[in-house]
The first five atom37 places (N, CA, C, CB, O) and aatype in JSON, in Angstrom:
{
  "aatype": [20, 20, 20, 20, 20, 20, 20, 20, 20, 20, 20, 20, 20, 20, 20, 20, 20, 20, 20, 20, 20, 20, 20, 20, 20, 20, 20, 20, 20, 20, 20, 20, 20, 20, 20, 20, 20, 20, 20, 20, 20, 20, 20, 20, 20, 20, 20, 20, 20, 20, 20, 20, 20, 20, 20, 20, 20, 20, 20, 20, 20, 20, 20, 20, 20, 20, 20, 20, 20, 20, 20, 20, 20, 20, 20, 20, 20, 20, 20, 20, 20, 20, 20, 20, 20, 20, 20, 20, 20, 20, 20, 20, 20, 20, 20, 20, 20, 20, 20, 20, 20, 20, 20],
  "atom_mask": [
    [1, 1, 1, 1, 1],
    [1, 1, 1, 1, 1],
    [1, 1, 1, 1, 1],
    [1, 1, 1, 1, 1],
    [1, 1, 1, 1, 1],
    [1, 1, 1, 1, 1],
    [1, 1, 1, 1, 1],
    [1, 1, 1, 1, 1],
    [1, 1, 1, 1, 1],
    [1, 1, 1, 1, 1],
    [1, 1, 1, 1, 1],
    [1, 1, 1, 1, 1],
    [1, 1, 1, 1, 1],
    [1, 1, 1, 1, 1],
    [1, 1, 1, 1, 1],
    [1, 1, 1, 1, 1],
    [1, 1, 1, 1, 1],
    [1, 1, 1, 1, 1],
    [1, 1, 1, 1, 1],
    [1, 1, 1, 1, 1],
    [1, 1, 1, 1, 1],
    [1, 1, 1, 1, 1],
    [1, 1, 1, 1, 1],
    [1, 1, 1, 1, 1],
    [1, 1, 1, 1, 1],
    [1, 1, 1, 1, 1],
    [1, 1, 1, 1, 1],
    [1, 1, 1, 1, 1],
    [1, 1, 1, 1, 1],
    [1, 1, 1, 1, 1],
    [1, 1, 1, 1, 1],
    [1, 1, 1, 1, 1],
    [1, 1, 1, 1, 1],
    [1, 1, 1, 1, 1],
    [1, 1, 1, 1, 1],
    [1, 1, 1, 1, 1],
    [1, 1, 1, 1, 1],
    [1, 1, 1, 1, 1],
    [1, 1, 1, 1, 1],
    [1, 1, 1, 1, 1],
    [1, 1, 1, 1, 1],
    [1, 1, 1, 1, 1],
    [1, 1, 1, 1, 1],
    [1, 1, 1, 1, 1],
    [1, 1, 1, 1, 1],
    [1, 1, 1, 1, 1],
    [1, 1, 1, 1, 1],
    [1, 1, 1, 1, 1],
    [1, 1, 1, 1, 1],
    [1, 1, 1, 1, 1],
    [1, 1, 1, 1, 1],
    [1, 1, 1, 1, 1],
    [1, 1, 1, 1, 1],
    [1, 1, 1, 1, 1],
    [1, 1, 1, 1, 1],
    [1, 1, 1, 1, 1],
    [1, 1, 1, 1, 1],
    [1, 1, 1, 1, 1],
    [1, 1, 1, 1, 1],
    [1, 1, 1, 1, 1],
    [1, 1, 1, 1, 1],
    [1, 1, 1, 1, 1],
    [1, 1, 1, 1, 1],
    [1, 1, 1, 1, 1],
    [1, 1, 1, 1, 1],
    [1, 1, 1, 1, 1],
    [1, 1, 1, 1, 1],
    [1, 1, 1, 1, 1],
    [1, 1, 1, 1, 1],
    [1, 1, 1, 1, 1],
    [1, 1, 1, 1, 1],
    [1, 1, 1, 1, 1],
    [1, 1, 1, 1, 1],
    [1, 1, 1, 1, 1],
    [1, 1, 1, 1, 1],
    [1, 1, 1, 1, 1],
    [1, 1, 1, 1, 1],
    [1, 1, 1, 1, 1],
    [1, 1, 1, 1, 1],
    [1, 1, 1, 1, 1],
    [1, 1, 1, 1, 1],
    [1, 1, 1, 1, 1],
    [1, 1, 1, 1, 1],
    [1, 1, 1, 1, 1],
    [1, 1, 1, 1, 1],
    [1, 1, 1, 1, 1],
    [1, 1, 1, 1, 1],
    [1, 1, 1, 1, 1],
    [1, 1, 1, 1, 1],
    [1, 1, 1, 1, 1],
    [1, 1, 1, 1, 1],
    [1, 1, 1, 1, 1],
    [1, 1, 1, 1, 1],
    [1, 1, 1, 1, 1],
    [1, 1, 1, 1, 1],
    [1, 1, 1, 1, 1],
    [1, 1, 1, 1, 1],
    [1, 1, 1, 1, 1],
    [1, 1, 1, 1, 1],
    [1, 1, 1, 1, 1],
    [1, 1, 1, 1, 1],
    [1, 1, 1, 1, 1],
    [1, 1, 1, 1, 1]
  ],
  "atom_positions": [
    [[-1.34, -36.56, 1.92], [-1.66, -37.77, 1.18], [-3.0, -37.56, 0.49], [-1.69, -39.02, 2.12], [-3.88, -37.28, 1.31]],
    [[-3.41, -37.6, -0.71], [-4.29, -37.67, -1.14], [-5.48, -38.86, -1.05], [-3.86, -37.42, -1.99], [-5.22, -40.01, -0.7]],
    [[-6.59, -38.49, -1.36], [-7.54, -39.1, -1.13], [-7.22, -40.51, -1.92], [-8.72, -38.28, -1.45], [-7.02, -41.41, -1.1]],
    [[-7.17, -40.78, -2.72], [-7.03, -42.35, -3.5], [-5.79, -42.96, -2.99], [-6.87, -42.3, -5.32], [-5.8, -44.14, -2.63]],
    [[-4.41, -42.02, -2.91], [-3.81, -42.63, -1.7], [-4.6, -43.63, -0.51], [-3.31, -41.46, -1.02], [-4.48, -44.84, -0.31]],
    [[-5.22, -42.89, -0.01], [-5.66, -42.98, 1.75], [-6.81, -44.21, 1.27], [-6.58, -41.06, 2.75], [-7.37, -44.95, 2.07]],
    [[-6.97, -44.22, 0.08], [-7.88, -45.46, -0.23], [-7.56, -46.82, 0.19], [-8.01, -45.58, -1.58], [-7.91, -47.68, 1.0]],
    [[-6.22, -46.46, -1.36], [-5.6, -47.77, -1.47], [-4.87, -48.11, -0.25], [-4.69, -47.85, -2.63], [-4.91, -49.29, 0.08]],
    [[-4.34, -47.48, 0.32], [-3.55, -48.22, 1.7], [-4.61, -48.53, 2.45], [-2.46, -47.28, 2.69], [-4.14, -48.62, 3.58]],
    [[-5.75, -48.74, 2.51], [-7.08, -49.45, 3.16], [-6.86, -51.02, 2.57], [-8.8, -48.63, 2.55], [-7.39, -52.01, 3.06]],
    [[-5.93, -51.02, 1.38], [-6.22, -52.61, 1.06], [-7.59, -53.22, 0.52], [-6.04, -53.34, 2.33], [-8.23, -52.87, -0.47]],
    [[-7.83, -54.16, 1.38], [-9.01, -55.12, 1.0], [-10.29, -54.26, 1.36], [-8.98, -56.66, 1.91], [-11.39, -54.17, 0.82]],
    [[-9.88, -53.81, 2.19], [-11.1, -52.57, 3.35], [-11.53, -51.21, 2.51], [-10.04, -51.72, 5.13], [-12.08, -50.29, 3.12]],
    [[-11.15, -51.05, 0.54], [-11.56, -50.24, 0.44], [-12.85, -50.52, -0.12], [-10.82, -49.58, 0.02], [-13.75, -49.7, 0.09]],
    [[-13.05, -51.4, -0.72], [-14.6, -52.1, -0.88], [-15.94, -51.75, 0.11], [-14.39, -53.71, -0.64], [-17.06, -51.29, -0.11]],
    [[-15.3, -52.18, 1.19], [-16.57, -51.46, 2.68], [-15.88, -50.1, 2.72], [-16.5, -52.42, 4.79], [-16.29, -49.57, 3.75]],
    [[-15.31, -49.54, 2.3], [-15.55, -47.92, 2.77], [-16.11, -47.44, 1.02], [-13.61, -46.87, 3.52], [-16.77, -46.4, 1.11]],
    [[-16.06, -47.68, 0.28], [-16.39, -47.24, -0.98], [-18.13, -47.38, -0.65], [-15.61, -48.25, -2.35], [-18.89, -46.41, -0.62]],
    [[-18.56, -48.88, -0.43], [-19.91, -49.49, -0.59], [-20.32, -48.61, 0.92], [-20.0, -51.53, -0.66], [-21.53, -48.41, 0.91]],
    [[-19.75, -48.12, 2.02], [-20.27, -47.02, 3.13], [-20.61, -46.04, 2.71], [-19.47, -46.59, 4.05], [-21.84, -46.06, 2.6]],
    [[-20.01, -44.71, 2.26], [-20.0, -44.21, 1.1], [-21.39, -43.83, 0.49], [-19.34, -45.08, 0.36], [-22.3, -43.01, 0.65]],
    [[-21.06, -44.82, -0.25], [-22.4, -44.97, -1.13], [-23.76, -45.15, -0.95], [-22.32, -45.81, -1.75], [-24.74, -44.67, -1.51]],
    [[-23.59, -46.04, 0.09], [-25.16, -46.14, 1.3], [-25.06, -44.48, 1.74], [-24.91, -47.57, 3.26], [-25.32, -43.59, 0.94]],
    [[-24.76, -44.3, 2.73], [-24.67, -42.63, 3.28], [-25.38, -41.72, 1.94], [-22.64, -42.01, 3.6], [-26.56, -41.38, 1.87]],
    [[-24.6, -41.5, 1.18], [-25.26, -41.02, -0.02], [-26.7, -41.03, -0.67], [-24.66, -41.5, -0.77], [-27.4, -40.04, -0.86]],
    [[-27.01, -42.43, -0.98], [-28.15, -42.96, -0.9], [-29.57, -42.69, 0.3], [-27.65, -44.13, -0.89], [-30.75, -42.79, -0.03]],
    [[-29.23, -42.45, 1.27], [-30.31, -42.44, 2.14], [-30.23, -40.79, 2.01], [-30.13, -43.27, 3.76], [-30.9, -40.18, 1.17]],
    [[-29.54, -40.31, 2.71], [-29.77, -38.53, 2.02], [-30.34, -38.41, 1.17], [-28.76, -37.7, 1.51], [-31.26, -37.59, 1.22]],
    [[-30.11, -39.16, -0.04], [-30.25, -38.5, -1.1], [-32.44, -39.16, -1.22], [-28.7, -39.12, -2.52], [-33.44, -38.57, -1.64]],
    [[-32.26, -40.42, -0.67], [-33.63, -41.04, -0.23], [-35.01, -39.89, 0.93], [-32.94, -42.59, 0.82], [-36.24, -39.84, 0.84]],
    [[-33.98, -39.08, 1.99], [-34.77, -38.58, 3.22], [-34.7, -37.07, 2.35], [-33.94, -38.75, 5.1], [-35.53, -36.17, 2.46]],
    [[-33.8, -37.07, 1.71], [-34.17, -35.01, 1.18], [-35.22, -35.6, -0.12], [-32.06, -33.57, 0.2], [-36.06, -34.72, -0.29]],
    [[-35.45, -36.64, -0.99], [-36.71, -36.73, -1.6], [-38.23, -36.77, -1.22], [-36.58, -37.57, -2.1], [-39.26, -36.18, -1.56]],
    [[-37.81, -37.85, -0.27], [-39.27, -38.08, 1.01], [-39.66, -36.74, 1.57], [-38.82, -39.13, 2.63], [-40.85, -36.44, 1.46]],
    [[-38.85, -35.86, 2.16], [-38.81, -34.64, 2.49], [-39.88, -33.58, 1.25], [-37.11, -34.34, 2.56], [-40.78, -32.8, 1.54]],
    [[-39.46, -33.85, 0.21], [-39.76, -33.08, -0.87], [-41.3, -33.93, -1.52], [-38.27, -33.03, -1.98], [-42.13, -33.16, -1.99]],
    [[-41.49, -34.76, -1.53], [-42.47, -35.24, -2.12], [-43.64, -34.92, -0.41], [-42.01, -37.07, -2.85], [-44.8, -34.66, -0.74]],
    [[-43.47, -34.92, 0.77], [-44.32, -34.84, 1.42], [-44.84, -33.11, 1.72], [-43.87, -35.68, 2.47], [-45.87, -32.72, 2.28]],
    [[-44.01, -32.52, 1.27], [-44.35, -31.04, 1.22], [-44.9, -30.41, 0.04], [-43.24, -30.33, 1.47], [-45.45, -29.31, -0.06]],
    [[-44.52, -31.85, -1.36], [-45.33, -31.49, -2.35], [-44.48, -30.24, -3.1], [-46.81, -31.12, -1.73], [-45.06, -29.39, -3.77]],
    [[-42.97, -30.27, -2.91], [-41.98, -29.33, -3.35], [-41.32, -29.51, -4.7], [-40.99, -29.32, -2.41], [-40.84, -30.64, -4.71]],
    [[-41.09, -28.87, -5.86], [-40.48, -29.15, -6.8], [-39.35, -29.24, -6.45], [-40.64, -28.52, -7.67], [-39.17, -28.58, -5.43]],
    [[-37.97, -30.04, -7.03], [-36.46, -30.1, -7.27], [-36.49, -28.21, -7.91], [-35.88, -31.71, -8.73], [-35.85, -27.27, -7.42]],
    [[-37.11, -28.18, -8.69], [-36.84, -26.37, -8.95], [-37.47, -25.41, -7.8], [-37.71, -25.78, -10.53], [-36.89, -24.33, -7.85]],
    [[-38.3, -25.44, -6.96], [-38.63, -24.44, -6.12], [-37.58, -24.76, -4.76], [-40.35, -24.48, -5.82], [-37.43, -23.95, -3.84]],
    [[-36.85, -26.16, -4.82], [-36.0, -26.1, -4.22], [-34.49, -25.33, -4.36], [-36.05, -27.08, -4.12], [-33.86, -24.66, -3.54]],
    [[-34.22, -25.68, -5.63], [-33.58, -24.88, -6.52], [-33.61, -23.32, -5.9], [-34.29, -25.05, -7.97], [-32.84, -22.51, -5.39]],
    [[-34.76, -23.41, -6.2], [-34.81, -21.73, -5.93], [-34.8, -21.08, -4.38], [-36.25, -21.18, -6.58], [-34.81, -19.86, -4.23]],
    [[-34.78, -21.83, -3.47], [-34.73, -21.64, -1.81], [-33.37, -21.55, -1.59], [-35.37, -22.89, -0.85], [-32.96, -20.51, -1.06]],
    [[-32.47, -22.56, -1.95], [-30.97, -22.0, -2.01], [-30.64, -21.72, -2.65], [-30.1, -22.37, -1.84], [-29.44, -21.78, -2.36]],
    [[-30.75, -21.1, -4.16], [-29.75, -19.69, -4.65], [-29.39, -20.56, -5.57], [-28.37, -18.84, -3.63], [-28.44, -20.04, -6.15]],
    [[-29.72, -22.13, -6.29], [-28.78, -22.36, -6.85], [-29.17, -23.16, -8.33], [-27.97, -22.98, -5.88], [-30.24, -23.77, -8.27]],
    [[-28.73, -23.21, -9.12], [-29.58, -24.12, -10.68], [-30.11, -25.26, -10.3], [-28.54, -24.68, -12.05], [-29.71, -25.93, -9.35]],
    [[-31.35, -25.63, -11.3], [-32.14, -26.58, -11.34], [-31.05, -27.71, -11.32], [-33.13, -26.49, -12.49], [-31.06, -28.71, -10.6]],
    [[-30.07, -27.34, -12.29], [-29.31, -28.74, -12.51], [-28.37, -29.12, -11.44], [-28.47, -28.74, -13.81], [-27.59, -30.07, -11.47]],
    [[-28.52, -28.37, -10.61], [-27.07, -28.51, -9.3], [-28.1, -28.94, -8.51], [-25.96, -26.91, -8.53], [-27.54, -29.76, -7.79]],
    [[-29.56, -28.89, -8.11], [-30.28, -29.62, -7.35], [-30.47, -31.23, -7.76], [-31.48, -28.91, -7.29], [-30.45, -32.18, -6.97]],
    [[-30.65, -31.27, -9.18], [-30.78, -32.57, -10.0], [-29.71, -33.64, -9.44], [-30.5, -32.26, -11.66], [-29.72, -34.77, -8.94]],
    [[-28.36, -32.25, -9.98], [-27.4, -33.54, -9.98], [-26.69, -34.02, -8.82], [-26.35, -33.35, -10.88], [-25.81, -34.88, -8.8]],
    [[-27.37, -33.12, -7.47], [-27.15, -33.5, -6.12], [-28.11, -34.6, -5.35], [-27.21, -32.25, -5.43], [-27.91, -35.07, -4.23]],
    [[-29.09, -34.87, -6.15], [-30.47, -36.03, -6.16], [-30.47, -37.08, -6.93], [-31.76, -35.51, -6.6], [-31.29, -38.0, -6.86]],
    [[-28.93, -36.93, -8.22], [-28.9, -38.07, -8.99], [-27.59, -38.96, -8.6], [-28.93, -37.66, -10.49], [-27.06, -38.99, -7.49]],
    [[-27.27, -39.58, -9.6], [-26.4, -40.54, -9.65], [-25.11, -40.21, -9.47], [-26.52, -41.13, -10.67], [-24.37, -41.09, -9.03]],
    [[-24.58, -38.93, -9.75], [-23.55, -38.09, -9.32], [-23.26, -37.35, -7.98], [-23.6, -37.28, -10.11], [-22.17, -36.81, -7.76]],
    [[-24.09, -37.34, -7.25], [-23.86, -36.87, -5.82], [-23.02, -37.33, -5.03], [-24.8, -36.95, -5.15], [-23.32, -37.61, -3.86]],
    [[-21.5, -37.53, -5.68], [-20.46, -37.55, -4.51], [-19.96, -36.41, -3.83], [-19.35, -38.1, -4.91], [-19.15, -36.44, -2.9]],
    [[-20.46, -35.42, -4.33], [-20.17, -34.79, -3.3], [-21.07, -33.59, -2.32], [-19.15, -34.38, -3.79], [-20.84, -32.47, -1.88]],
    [[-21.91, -34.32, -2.29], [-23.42, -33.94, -1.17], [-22.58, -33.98, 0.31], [-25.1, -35.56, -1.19], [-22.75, -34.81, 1.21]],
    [[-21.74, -33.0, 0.3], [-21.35, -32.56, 1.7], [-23.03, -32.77, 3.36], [-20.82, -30.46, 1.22], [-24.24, -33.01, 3.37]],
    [[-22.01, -32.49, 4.31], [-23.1, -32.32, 5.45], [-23.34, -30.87, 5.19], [-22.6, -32.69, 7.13], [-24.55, -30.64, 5.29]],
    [[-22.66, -29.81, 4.9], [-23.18, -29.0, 4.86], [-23.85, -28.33, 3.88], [-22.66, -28.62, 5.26], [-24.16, -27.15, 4.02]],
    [[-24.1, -28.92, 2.94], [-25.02, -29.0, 1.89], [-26.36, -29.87, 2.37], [-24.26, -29.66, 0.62], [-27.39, -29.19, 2.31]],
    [[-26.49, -30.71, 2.65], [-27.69, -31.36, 3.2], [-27.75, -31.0, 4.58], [-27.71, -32.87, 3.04], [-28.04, -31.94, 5.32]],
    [[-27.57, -29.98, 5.08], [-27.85, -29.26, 6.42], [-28.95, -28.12, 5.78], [-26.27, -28.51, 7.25], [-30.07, -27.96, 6.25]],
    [[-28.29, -27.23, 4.4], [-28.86, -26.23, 3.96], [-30.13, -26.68, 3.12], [-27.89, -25.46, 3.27], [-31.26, -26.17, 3.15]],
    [[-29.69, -27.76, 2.34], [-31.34, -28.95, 2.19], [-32.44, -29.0, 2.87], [-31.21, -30.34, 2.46], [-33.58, -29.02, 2.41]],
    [[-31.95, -29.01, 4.49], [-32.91, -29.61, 5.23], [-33.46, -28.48, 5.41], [-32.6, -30.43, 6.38], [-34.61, -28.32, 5.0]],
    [[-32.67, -27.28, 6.14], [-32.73, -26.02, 6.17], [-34.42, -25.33, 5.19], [-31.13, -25.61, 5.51], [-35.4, -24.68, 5.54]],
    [[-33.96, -25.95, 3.91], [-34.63, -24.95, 3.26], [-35.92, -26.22, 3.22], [-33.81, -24.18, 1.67], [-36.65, -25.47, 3.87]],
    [[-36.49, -27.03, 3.09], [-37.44, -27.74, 3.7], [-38.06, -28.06, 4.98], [-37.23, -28.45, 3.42], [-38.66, -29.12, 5.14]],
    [[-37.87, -26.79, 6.35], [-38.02, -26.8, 6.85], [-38.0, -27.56, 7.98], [-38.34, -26.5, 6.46], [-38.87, -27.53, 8.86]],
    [[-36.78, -28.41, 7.97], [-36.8, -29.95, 8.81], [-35.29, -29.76, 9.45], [-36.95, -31.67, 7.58], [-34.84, -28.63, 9.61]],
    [[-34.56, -30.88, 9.79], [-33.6, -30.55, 10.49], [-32.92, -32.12, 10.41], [-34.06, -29.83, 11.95], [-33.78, -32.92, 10.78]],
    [[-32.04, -32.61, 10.16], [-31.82, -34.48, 10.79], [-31.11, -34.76, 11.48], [-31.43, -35.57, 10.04], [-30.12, -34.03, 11.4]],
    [[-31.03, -35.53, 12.22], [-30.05, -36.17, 13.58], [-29.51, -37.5, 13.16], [-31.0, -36.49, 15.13], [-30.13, -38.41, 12.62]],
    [[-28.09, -37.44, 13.54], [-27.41, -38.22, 13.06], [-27.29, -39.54, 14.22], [-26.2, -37.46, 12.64], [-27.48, -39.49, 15.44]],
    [[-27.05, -40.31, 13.66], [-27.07, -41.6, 14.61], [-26.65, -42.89, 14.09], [-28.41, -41.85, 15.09], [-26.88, -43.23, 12.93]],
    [[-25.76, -43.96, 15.35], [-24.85, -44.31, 14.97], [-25.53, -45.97, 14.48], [-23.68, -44.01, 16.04], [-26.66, -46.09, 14.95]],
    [[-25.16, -47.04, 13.79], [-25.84, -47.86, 13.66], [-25.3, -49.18, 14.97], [-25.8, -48.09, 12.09], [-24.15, -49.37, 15.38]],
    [[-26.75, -50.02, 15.43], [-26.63, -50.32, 16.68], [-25.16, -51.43, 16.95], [-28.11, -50.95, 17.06], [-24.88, -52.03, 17.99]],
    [[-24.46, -51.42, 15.76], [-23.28, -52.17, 16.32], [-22.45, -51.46, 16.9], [-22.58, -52.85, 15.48], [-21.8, -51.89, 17.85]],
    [[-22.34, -50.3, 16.45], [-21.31, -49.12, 17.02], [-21.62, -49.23, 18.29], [-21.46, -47.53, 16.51], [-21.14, -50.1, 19.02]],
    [[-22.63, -48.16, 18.74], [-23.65, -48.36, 20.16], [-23.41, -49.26, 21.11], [-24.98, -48.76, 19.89], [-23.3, -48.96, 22.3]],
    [[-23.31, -50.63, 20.55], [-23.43, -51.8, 21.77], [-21.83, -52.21, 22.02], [-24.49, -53.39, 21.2], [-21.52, -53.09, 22.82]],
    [[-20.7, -51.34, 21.12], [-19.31, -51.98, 21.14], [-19.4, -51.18, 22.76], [-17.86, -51.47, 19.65], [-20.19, -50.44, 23.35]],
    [[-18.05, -51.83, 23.03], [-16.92, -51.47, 24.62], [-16.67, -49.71, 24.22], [-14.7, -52.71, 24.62], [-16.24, -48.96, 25.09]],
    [[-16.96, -49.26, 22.99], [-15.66, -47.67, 23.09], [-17.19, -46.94, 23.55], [-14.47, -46.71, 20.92], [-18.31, -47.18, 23.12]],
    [[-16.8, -46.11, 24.46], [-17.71, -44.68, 24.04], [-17.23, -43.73, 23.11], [-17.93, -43.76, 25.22], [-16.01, -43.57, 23.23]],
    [[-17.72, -43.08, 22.27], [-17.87, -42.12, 21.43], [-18.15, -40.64, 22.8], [-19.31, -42.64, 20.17], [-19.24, -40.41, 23.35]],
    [[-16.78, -39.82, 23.07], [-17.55, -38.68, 24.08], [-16.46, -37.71, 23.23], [-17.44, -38.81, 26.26], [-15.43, -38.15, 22.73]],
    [[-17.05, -35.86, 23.14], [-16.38, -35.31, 22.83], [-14.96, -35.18, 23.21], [-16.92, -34.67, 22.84], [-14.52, -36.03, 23.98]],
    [[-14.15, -34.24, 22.79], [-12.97, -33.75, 23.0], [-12.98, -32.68, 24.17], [-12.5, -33.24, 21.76], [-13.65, -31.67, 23.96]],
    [[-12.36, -32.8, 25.29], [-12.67, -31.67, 25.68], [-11.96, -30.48, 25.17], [-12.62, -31.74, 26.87], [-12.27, -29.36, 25.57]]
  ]
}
């Protein structure tokens, strides 16, 4: 099933996963700037730490970054010397399910 499939059968619910999404995006794209302005790093010397064009750093920091994978902002963090921990927001946390691996 494709992805816009798997949307639309969300119904009314694709609004909060679109606008989820988009937050997620947003704060990455917010903590790898903060990241970069406190080290005093260009978008191009970042550029240049992973291997890759000015404009593929740009357009992973602009308005187009749908697709800023985790493992792209792993190699972000990577190359700014930092690391981030993921964590769940406190409604999740306080529900009845635990969240425990697979064994």
């Amino acid at each position: 099933m494709s992805k816009n499939r798997k949307l639309e059968s969300l119904g009314s619910d694709i609004n909060d996963v679109l606008v989820a999404e988009e937050e997620l995006i947003l704060e990455a794209q917010t903590l790898i700037q903060r990241a970069l302005n406190d080290r005093k790093m260009s978008q191009k010397r970042l550029a240049e730490e992973l291997g890759v064009s000015d404009s593929y750093v740009s357009q992973m920091l602009g308005t187009s970054a749908r697709n800023l994978t985790l493992r792209t902002f792993a190699r972000i963090l990577n190359a700014l010397g930092t690391k981030a921990t993921i964590t769940f927001d406190d409604e999740i946390r306080s529900s009845d399910r635990q969240l425990k691996p697979k064994s």
